[in-house]
N, C-alpha and C positions, 0 to 999 in steps of 0.2 A: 326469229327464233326467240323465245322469252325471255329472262334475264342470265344475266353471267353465270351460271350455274358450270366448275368443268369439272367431270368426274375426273378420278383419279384412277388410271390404273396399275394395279399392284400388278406386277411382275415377279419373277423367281430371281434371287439373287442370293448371295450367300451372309451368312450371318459374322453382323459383325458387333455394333454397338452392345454392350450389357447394361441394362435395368433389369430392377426386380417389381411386379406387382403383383400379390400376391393375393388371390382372393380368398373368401370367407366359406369355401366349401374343406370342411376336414376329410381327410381320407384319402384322399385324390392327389398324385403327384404332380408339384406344378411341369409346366414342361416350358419348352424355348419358343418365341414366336416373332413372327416379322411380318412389319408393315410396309409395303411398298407403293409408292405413290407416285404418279405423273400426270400431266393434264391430256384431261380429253382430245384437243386439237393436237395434232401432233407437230404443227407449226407454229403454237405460241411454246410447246414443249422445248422446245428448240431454243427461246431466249427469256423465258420466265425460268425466273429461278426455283429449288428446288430444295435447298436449305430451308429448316427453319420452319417448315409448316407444321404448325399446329397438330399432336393429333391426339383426341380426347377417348378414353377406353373407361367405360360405365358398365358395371356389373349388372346386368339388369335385376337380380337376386337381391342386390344388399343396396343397390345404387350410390356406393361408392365408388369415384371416378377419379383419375390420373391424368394429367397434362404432359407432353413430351414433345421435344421437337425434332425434326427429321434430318438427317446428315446433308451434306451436297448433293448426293446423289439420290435421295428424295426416299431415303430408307429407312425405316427405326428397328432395332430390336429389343425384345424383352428376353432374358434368359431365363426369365422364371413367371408363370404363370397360372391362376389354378384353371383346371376346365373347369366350363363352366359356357352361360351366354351371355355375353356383351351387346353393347352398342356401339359404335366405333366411327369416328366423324376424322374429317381433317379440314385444316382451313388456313387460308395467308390469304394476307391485304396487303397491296400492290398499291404504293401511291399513284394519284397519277400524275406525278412530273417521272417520278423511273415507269411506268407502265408505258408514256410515252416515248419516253425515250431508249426504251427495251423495244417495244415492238413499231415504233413508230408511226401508231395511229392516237391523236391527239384525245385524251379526255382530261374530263373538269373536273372527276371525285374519284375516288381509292376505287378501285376493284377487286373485287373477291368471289375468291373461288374456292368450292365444298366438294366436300362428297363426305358419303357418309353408307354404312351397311349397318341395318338394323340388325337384333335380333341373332348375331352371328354365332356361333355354336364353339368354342376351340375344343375338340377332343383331348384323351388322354395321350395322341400319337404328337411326338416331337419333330421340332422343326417346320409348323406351319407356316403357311403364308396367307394376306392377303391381301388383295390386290383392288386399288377404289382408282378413281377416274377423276381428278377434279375439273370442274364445271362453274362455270362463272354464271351468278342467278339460278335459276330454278326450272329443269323441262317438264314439260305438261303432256297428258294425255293425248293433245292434239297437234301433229304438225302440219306446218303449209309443206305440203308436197313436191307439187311443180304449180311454176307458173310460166303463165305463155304471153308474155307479154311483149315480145319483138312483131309480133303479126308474121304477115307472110305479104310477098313480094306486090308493089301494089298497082303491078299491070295486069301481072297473068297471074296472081293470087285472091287473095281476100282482104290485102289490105290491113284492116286491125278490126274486122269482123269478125276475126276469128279468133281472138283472146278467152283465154279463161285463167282460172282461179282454181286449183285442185288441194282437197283439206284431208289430213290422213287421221287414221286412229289406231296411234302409235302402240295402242295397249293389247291386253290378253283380252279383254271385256268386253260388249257391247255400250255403244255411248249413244248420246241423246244431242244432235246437231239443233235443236231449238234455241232458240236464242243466240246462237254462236253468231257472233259479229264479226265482217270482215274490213277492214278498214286500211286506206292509203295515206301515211304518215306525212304530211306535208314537211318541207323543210325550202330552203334556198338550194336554187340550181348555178349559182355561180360564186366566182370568189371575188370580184370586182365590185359588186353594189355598193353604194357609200352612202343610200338614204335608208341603210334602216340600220338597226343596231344588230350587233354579231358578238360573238362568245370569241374565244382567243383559236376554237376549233373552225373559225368561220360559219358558225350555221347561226343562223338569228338565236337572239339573244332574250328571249321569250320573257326574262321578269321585267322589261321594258316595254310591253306589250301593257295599253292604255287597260285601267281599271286591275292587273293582274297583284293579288294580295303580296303583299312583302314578306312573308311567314310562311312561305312553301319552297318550295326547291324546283322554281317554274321548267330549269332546264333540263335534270336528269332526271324530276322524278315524273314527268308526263310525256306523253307523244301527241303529237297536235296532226287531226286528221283531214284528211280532203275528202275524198271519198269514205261514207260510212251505211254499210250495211246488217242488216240481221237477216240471221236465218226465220223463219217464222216458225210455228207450232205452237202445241197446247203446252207441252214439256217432257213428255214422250212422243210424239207424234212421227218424229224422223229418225229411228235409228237407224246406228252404222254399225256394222259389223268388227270384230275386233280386225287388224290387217285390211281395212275395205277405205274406200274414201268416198266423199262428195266432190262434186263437178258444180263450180259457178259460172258460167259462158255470161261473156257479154249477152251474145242472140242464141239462144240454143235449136238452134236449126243444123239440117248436116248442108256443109259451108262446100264441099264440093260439088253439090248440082244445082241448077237454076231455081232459082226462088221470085215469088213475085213482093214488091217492095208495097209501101203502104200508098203509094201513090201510082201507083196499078203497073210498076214499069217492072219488068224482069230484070233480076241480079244473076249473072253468072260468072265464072271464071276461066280463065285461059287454058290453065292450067290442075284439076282438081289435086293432082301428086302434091301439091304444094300445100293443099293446107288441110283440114281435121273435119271431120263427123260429130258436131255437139250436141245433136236429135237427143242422144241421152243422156246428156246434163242433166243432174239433179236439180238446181234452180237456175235462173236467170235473172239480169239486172233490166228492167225493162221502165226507161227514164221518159218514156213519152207523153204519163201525165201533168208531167210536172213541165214542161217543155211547149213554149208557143209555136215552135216551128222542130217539131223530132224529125231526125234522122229518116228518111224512109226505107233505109235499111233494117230498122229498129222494128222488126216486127215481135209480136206477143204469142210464143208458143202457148196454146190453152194446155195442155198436157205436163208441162212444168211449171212448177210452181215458182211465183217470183218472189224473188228476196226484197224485205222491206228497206225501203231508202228514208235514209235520216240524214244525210247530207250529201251533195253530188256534184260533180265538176264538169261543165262542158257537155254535150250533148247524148253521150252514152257510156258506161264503162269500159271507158278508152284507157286503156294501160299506157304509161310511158314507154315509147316503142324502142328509144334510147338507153334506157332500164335506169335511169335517174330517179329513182323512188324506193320508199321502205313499205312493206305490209305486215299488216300486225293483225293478229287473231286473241279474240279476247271474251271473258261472259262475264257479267255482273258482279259484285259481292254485296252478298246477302239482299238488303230492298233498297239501292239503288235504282234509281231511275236511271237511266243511263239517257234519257232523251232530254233528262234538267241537268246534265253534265253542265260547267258553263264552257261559253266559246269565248278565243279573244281574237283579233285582228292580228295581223300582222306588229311586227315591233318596231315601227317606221318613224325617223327622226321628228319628222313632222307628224304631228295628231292625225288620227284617221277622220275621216268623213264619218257622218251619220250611216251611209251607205256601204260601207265597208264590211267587206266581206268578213267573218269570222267563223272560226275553227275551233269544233270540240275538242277539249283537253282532256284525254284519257289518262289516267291515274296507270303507273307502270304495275303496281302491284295487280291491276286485273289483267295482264297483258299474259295470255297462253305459249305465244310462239312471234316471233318476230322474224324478217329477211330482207335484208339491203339489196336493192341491186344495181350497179350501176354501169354505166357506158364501157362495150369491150377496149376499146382504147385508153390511154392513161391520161392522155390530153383532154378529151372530153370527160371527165370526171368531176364531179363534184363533191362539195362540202358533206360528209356523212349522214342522215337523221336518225340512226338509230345506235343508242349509244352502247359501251360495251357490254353493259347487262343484258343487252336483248342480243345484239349478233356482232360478235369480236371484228367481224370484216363485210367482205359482202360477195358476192358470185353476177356471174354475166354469161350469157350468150355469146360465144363467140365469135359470129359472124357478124353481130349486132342487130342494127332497126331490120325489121320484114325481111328475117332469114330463114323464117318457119319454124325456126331453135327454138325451145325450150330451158329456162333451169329445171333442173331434178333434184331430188334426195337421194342420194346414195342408199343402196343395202346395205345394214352391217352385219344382220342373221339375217336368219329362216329359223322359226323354231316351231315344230308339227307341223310344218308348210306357212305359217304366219310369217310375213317381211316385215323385218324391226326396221324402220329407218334411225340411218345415223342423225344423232342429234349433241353437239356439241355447243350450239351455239356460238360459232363459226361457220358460216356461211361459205366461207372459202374451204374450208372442209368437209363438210356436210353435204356439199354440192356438185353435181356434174351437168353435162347438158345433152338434150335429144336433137340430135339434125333432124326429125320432125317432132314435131309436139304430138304424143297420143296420151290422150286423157285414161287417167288409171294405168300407165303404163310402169316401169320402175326399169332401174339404172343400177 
């Protein structure tokens, strides 16, 4: 989910607080007005405070603007105002030693969270309201939908042949999937390691990573990835419909009937109830050329198009079937290369070898949408990689590795038959799960 961005929503409540802002339209009786504020997740809403936030009101007419801050119960009012149209924002920074210790998930810098209504109109009638959503970071036009990365059972299933990657387009518009990059956030899978350096949150410790500049902010302000894909095209070449998504299958073949493998042996399953139809995936990962010995499951649908590989892990687009990973969706800014990003190694006490793997450092600011996911049980969990700007917590499969499950996006509208998904940037909120995985399907 992209960075901390949490709306705020204004609710109806009765008026209490008096200020006066008066603006620069004569003729016009000011009238009473109120602001009402709460955060998008409705379980950070719960222990983030509510005093105090910031909230900025700019005439858009004269561009003179007023600061106020908000009661405990997250409410301001004005008793005098002219109609007229505003812009209207709200904002508080949460350090993070109380953001920690409020919600109990560990970060290393302030978080903060916005919301804002452009353009807002207050008429001549009294006693309005209105009502903003705060949002930690910034959501984007694009979300990660579902992901299928538990597989399905691996006697009478598919194993983890059967994964995908599903990308939503969360707007009223037609969007352009070219260049959309999907990428797997690398981080540490345990809390025990003691040969490489770690942050006080336990996840490596990245401005101790061999050659990384001293003058950036290696830990909060990049995601370091494993797996890195682009979509291809000219730059219109793959639109998506406003409410439509794309489909990225490991193998886009339908994973319930017998297939023949690249080593001429037939693949089938026990059971096809158990696992997905991905014939109509939009693209596929197809890692064979790169690979001295691929997968002979790994065949190359000619009818879909494959997604271009910029860095890859392991023999095919294996998802973590345990859900110990972040994914991030992200495109360019402005003529960025994105292919002379640099990479660094691991951040390991000991110097890396010549050999040593290394890992592109994405800049958070191109970062679309971000999603943790981690292991259903508590025991099996690990060290976070995506910090609270991108996804406040994270979601799981409930039955966990090769259950068939799916995570989802929650509906929040329908609006002319288009599905808004919820987008909070909370992950534990935003999220539910499919006892089977169906591509395009919704929750």
């Amino acid at each position: 989910m992209r960075k901390l961005l949490y709306t705020l929503l204004f609710v109806t409540s009765a008026l209490t607080a008096c200020k006066k802002f008066q603006g620069d339209i004569p003729e016009i009786h000011p009238v009473r007005y109120q602001i009402v504020t709460s955060y998008a997740s409705d379980n950070l809403g719960k222990v983030l405070p509510k005093a105090r936030i910031e909230i900025t009101i700019t005439n858009t007419k004269t561009n003179l603007s007023q600061k106020y801050l908000t009661k405990s119960d997250g409410t301001f009012s004005l008793d005098s105002i002219s109609p007229g149209v505003y812009d209207i924002s709200a904002s508080i920074k949460i350090s993070a030693t109380d953001y920690t210790a409020l919600t109990g998930e560990t970060v290393t810098k302030e978080v903060v969270f916005n919301a804002s209504e452009k353009a807002k109109t207050i008429t001549i009638q009294d006693n309005q309201i209105t009502a903003l959503k705060l949002i930690s970071g910034t959501t984007g036009p694009w979300v990660i939908k579902q992901i299928y990365y538990a597989g399905s059972n691996t006697t009478t299933g598919a194993s983890f042949r059967d994964q995908f990657i599903e990308i939503y387009n969360n707007t009223d518009s037609i969007l352009y999937a070219d260049s959309l990059y999907i990428a797997e956030a690398i981080g540490l899978q345990n809390f025990t390691a003691t040969n490489v350096y770690r942050q006080s949150n336990s996840q490596y410790d990245w401005s101790k990573s061999q050659g990384m500049p001293s003058d950036i902010d290696a830990n909060n302000g990049y995601v370091y990835t494993r797996a890195l894909l682009m979509i291809p095209g000219t730059g219109k070449q793959y639109p998506v419909k406003a409410g439509e998504s794309i489909v990225l299958a490991q193998t886009a073949i339908n994973h319930k009937s017998p297939f023949t493998g690249t080593d001429g042996k037939t693949i089938t399953v026990r059971d096809p109830s158990l696992t997905v139809d991905l014939s109509g995936a939009d693209f596929e990962a197809y890692y064979a050329p790169f690979l001295p010995k691929p997968l002979a499951s790994d065949i190359d649908n000619p009818s879909v198009p494959n997604v271009e590989v910029l860095a890859y892990n392991g023999t095919d687009l294996i998802l973590d079937n345990p859900g110990r990973m972040g994914y991030v969706i992200f495109k360019n800014k402005g003529t960025v290369d994105v292919k002379k990003l640099p990479q660094y190694a691991f951040p390991t006490t000991a110097p890396p070898s010549a050999s040593s793997e290394k890992y592109y450092q994405i800049p958070i600011s191109f970062i679309i949408d971000g999603v943790e996911t981690q292991p259903n049980t508590a025991s099996a969990r690990v060290p976070k990689k995506l910090g609270a700007s991108l996804d406040a917590l994270y979601t799981y499969a409930p039955n966990g590795a090769y259950s068939s499950q799916s995570v989802i996006r929650k509906t929040e509208t329908t609006i002319n038959g288009r599905k808004v998904l919820k987008d909070t940037n909370n992950s534990a909120e935003d999220f539910d799960f499919l006892p089977l995985a169906i591509p395009r399907g919704f929750k």
